[in-house]
N, C-alpha and C positions, 0 to 999 in steps of 0.2 A: 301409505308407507312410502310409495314413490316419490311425493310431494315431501316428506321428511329430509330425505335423503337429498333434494334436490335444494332443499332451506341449506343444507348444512353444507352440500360442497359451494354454495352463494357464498355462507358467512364466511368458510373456509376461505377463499379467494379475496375475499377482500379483505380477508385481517391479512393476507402476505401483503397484497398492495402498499398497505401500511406499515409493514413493519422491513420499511430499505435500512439495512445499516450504517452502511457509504454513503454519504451526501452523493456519489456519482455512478454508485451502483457495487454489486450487485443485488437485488434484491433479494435472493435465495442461492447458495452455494454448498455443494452436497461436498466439496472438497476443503479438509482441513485449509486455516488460514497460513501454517507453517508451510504447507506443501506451495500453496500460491504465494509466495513468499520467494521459496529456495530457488537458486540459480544466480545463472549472470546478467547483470541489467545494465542499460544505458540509457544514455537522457534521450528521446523521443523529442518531447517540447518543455521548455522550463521558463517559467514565467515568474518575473520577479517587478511587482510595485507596478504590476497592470504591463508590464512591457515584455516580450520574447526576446529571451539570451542566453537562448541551445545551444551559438555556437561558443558561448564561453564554456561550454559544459563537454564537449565532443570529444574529448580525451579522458572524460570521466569513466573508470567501471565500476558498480557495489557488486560485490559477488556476495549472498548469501548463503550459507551451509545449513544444513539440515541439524547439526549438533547450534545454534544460535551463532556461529562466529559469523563477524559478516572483514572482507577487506573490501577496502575501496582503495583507486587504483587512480592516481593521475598523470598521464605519462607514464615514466618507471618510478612513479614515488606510491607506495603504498603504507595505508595506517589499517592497524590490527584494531578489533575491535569484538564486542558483544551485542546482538539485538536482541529484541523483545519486544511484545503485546502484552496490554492486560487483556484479563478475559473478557468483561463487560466493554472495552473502553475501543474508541478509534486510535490510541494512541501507538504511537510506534517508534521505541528508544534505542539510539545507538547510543551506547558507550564506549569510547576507544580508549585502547591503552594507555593515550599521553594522558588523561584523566578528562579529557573531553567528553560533550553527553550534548547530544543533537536530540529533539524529542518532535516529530514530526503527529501530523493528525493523517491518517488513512480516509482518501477522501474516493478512492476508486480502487478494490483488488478482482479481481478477472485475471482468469488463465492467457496470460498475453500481455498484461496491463498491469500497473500498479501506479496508484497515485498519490502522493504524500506532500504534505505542504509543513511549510516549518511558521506557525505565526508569529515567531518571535523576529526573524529575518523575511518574512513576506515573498516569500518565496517557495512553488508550486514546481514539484518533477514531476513528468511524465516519463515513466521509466517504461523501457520494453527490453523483452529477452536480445541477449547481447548472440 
């Protein structure tokens, strides 16, 4: 019986191993994606076409709400907007009011962390709580 139990928390651990969401992590997260989501964020590091260019980024803010609106904030210029996940997918859509629609890939969410890359403009945020 011991020897049972001992199979299944094996197989158990290794199918987590394998199954990371995020190409950067987390591999298991007991907190909804909306909650690690909401707040205020700034650019940490932002790498664009293999090169770092955070400091273009350093006036940047995305605030996310827990009802989906998200503002982003450069200087005193801010644009209103809508975010979104699908359920299955890494993906992560901003829609803004001027009719704009940024569609990033979730490539790292942790409590602290959030990482989003846009592949259409090659360009990688490393965002942290502001």
């Amino acid at each position: 019986m011991m020897n049972k139990v001992l199979v299944m928390c094996c197989l158990f651990l290794l199918a987590l191993s394998d199954c990371k969401k995020y190409p950067d992590g987390p591999r298991v997260s007991l907190m909804p994606r909306r909650e690690r989501i909401e707040g205020k964020w700034v650019a940490e590091k932002v790498i664009k076409d293999q090169a770092d260019v955070t400091t273009n980024y350093k006036n940047y803010i995305w605030e996310f709400t827990r009802l989906y609106s998200v503002i982003t904030q450069v200087d005193t210029v801010k644009h209103n907007g809508i975010w979104s996940t699908t359920t299955m997918s890494k993906d992560f859509v901003i829609d803004y009011d001027d009719g704009r629609r940024e569609i990033y890939e979730i490539r790292r969410m942790v409590s602290g962390a959030l990482w989003i890359r846009s592949g259409r403009a090659q360009i990688e945020f490393h965002l942290k709580p502001y």
